[in-house]
C-alpha positions as CSV (number, residue, x, y, z in Angstrom):
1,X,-100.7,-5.2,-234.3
2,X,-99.4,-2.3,-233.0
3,X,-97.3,0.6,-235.3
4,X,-94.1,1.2,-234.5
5,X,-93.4,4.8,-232.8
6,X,-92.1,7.1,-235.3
7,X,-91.3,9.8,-233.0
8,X,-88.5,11.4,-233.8
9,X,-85.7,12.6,-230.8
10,X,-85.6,15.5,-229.4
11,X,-82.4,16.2,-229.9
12,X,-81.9,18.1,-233.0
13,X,-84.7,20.1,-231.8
14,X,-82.3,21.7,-228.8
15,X,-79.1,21.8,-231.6
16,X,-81.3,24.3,-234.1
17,X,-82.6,26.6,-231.0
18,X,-78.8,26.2,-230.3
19,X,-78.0,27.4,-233.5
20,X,-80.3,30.3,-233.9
21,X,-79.5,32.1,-230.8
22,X,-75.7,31.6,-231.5
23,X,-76.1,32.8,-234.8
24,X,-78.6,35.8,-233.8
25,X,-75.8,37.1,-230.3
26,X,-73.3,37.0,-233.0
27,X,-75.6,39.3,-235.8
28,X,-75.9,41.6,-232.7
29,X,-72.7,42.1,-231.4
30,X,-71.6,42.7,-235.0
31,X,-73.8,45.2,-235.2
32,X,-71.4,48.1,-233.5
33,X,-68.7,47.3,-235.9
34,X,-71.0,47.8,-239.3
35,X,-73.9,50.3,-237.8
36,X,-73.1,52.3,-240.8
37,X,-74.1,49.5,-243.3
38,X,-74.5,51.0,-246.7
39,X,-75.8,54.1,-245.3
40,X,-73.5,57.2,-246.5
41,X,-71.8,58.9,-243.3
42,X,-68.3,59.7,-241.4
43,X,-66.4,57.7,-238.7
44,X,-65.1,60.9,-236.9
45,X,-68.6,62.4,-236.4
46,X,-72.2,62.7,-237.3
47,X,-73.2,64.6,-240.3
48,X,-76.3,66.4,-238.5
49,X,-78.0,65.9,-234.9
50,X,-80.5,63.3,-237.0
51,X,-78.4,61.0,-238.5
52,X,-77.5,58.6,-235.5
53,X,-81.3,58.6,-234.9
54,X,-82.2,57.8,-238.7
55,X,-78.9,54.9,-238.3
56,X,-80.3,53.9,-235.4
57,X,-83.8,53.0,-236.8
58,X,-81.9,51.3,-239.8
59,X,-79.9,49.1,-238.1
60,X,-82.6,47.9,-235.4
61,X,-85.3,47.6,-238.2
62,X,-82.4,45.0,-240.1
63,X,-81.5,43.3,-236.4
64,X,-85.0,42.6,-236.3
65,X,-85.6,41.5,-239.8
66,X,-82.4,39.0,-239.6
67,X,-84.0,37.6,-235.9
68,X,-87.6,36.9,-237.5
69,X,-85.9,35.4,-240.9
70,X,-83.4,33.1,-238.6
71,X,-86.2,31.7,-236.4
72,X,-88.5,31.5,-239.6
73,X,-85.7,29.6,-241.6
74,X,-84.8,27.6,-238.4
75,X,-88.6,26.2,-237.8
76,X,-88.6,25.3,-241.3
77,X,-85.2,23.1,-241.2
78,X,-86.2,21.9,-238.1
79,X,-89.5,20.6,-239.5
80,X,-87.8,19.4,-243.3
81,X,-85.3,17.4,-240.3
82,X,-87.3,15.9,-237.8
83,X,-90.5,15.3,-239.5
84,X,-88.7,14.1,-242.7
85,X,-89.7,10.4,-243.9
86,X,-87.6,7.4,-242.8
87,X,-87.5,4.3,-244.5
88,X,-89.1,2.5,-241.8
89,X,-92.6,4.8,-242.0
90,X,-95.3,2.9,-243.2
91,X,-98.2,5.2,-242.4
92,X,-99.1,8.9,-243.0
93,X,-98.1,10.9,-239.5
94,X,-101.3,12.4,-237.9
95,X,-102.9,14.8,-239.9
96,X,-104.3,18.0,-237.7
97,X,-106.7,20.1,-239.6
98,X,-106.4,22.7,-236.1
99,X,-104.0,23.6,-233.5
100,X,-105.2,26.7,-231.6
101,X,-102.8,27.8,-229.8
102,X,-100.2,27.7,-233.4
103,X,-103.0,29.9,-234.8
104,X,-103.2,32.2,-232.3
105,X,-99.5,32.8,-232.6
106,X,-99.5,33.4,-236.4
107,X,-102.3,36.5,-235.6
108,X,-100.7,38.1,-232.5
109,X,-96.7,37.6,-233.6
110,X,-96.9,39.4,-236.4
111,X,-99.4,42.3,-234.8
112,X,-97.0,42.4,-232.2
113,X,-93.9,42.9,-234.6
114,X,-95.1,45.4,-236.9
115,X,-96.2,47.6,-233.8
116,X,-92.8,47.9,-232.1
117,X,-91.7,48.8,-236.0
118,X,-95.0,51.2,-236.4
119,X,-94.0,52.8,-232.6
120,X,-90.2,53.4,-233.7
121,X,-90.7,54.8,-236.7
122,X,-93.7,56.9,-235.9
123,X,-91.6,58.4,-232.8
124,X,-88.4,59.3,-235.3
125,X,-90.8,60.7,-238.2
126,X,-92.2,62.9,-235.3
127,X,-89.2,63.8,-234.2
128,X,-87.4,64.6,-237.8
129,X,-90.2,66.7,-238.9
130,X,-90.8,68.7,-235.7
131,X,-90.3,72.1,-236.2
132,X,-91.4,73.7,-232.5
133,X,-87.9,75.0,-231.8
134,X,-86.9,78.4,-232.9
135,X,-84.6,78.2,-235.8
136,X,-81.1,80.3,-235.5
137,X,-81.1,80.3,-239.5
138,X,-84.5,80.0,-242.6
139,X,-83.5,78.9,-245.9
140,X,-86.3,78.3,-248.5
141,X,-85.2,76.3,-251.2
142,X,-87.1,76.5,-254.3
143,X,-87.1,73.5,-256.7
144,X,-87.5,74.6,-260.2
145,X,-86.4,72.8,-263.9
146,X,-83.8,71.7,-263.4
147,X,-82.1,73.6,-260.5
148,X,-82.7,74.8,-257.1
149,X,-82.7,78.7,-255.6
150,X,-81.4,79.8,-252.3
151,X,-83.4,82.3,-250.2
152,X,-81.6,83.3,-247.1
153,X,-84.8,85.1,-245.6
154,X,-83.0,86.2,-242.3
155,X,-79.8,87.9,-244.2
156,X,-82.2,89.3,-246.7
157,X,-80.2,87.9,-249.8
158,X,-80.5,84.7,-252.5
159,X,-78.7,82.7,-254.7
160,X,-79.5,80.9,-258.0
161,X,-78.6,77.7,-259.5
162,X,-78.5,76.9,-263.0
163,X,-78.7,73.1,-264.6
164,X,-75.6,71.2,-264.4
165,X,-73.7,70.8,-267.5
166,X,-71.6,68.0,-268.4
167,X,-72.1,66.0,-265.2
168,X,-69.2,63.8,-264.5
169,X,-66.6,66.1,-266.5
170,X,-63.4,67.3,-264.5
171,X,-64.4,70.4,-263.0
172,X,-68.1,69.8,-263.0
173,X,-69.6,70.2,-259.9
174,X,-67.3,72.7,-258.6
175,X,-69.8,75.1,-260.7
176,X,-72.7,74.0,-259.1
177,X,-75.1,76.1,-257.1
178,X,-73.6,75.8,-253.1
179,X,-76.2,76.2,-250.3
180,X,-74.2,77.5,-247.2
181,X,-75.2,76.5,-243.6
182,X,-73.8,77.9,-240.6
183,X,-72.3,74.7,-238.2
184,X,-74.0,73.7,-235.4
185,X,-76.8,76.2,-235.5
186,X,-80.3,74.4,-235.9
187,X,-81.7,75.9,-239.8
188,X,-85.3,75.4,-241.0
189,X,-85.1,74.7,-244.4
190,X,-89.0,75.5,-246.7
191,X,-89.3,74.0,-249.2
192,X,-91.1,74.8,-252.6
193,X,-91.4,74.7,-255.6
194,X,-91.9,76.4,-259.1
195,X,-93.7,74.1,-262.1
196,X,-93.4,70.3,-260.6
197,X,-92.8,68.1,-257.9
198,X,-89.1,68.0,-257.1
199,X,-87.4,66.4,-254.2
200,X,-84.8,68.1,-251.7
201,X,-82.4,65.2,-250.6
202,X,-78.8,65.9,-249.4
203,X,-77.4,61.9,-249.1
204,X,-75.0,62.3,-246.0
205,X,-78.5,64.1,-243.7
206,X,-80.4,61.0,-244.5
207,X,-83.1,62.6,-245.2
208,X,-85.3,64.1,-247.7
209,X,-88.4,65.9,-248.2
210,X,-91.1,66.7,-251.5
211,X,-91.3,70.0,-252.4
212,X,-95.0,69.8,-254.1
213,X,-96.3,73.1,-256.0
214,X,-99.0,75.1,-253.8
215,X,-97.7,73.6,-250.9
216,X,-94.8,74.9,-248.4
217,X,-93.1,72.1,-246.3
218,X,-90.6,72.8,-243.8
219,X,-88.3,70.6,-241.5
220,X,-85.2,71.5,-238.9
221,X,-81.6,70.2,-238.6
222,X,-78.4,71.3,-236.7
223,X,-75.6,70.2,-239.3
224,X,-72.6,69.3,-236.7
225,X,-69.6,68.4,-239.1
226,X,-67.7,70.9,-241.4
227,X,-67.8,70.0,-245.2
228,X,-69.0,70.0,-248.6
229,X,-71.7,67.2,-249.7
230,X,-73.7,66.6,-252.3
231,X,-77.1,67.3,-253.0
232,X,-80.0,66.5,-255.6
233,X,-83.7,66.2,-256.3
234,X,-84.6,62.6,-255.3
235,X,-87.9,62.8,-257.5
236,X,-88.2,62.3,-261.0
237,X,-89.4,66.2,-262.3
238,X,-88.8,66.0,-266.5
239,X,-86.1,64.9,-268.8
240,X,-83.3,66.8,-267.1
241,X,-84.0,65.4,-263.8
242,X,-80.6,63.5,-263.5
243,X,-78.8,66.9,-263.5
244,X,-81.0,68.7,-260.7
245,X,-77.7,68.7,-258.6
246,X,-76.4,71.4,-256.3
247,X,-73.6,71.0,-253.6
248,X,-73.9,72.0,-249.4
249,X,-71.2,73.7,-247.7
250,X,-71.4,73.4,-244.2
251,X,-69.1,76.1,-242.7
252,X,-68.1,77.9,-239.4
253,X,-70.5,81.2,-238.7
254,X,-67.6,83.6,-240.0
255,X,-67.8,81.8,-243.2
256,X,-71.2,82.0,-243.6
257,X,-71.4,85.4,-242.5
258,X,-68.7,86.4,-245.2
259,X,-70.5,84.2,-248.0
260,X,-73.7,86.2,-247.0
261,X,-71.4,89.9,-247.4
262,X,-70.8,88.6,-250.7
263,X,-73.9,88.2,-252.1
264,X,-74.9,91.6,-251.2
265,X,-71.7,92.8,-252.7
266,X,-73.3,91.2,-255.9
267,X,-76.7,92.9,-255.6
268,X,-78.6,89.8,-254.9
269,X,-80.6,91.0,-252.0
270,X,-84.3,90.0,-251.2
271,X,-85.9,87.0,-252.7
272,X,-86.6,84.7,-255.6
273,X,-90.5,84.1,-256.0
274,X,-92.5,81.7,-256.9
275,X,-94.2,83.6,-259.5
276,X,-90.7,83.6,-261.8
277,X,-90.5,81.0,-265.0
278,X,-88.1,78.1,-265.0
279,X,-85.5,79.7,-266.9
280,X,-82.1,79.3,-266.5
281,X,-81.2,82.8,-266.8
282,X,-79.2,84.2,-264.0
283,X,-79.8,87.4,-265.1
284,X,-83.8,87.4,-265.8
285,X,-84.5,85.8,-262.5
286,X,-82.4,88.8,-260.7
287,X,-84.9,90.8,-262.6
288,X,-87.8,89.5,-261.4
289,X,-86.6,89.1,-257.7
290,X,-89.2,89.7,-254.7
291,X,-90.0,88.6,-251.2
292,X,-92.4,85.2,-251.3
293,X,-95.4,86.4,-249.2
294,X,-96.4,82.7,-249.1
């Protein structure tokens, strides 16, 4: 006696391919309208020559992630539909213990996937942390407990932040150390620091970089938008780590310039070393001020 044929139709097969790539057309054409995500930024323009690369990366790296977790989620309704059991089954289905080909595609998708991620992201990193180009402007930031200093190597003069007090009071962060960039001129920021690791992160450059003790790291970016945005150390350095805050102005080159004039006018010319403590002092750090040979 022969078994009745179980095979299931075909049809619901064509419905969920249907259904994917309608679903996926529709994540993609979306994508214009919510590029920005949850990533901080400005309709009216780009914070800094990087940031449409670094939204860029985001955004495909998601579209690809919702793709591969449609199809995934798709093959396995499609499999709980069509190979579900019926009432009239009175058998086990065939039971293959290899299919070669299914295999094969397990090893090679996935190889194939994380490459076109690896090759994306390995091109942006390279192109974020290049510093080849001649930088109009050199600021070296050093990251101390629990503030940051300002060297402005080419005008010859610094500034000094102190710890935020009272974070989140009225007034607050309007007394918190500014770091001035000239617009659209491209500045190479070094980074250091004094006792720990910190972490220089301004939210709205999406980006940040580790400023390690012994070691200098540098990178280059062209802010392109007038304005003021925050800034803190994005790695955990001691109890007063939450208040590592300090605020970026960026401003026209008359601005900048006058900024500059002023901190000569206040006797803050040369540079904050390396070799200074972590105290808060204004006044004992001025003391102790000297170019970094490093």
């Amino acid at each position: 006696m022969r078994s009745h044929n179980t095979r299931p139709k075909r049809r619901p097969v064509a419905r969920a391919a249907a259904l994917a790539t309608a679903v996926a057309l529709v994540a993609t054409g979306c994508s214009a309208e919510v590029q920005r995500g949850f990533l901080p930024g400005y309709e009216d323009a780009q914070v800094t020559n990087q940031t449409e690369r670094i939204t860029n990366l985001w955004v495909g790296s998601w579209i690809a992630a919702l793709v591969v977790g449609l199809l995934t989620w798709g093959l396995i309704l499609w499999c709980v539909t069509v190979y579900r059991k019926r009432k009239s089954d009175d058998r086990l289905p065939i039971q293959l213990r290899y299919h070669v080909p299914l295999e094969i595609t397990y090893v090679v998708l996935p190889i194939i996937m994380i490459g076109v991620l690896f090759f994306y992201t390995s091109r942006d990193i390279a192109e974020l942390e290049d510093v080849s180009t001649p930088p109009d402007t050199t600021i070296q930031v050093v990251g101390k407990q629990w503030s940051f200093d300002f060297n402005y190597l080419d005008e010859d003069v610094y500034d000094t932040g102190v710890q935020a007090q009272d974070v989140g009071s009225e007034g607050s962060f309007d007394q918190l150390p500014t770091l001035y960039l000239p617009v659209d001129e491209r500045v190479e920021f070094v980074l250091d620091a004094r006792d720990v690791v910190h972490n220089f992160w301004v939210p709205a450059f999406l980006f940040k970089m580790d400023m390690i003790p012994g070691r200098t790291n540098t990178f280059q970016v062209v802010p392109t938008r007038e304005g003021i945005y925050a800034g803190k150390c994005a790695e955990f350095c001691g109890e007063e780590h939450s208040s590592m805050l300090f605020n970026v102005a960026v401003v026209s080159r008359e601005e900048y310039d006058d900024h500059m004039e002023d901190l000569r006018d206040r006797g803050q010319t040369g540079a904050l070393g390396l070799e200074l403590n972590r105290s808060q002092d204004r006044t004992s750090n001025a003391e102790g001020t000297q170019r970094n040979e490093n």
